[in-house]
C-alpha positions as CSV (number, residue, x, y, z in Angstrom):
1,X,-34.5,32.4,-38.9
2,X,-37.1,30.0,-39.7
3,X,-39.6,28.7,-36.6
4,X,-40.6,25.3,-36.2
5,X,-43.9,24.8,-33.7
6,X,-44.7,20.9,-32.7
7,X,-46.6,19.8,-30.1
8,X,-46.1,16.0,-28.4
9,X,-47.9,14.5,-25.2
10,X,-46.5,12.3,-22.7
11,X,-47.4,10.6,-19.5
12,X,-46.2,11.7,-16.2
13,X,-45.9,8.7,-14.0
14,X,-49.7,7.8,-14.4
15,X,-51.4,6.9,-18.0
16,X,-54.6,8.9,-16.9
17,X,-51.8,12.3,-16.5
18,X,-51.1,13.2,-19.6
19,X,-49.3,16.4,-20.7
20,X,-48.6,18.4,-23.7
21,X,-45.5,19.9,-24.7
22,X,-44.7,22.6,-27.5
23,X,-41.4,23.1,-28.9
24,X,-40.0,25.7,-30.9
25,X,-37.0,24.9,-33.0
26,X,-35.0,26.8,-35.6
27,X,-35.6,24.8,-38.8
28,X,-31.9,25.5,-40.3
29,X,-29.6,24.5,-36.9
30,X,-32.7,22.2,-35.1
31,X,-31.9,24.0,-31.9
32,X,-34.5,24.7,-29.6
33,X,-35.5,27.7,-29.1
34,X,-38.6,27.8,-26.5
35,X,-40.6,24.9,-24.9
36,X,-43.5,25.0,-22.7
37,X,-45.4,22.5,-20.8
């Protein structure tokens, strides 16, 4: 299979907290695969 990495940030309950996420997702069925925070 075929990996897709993106990274997204978000706010956790304060604007000044912001966090990043990475998701891995198989680029045929979209599932995800792996996530981290």
């Amino acid at each position: 299979p075929v990996l897709e990495v993106d990274e997204l940030w978000s706010f956790v309950f304060r604007s000044k907290d912001k966090v990043w996420i990475w998701i891995a997702m198989n680029r045929e069925t979209r599932e995800i695969v792996a996530y981290a925070c």
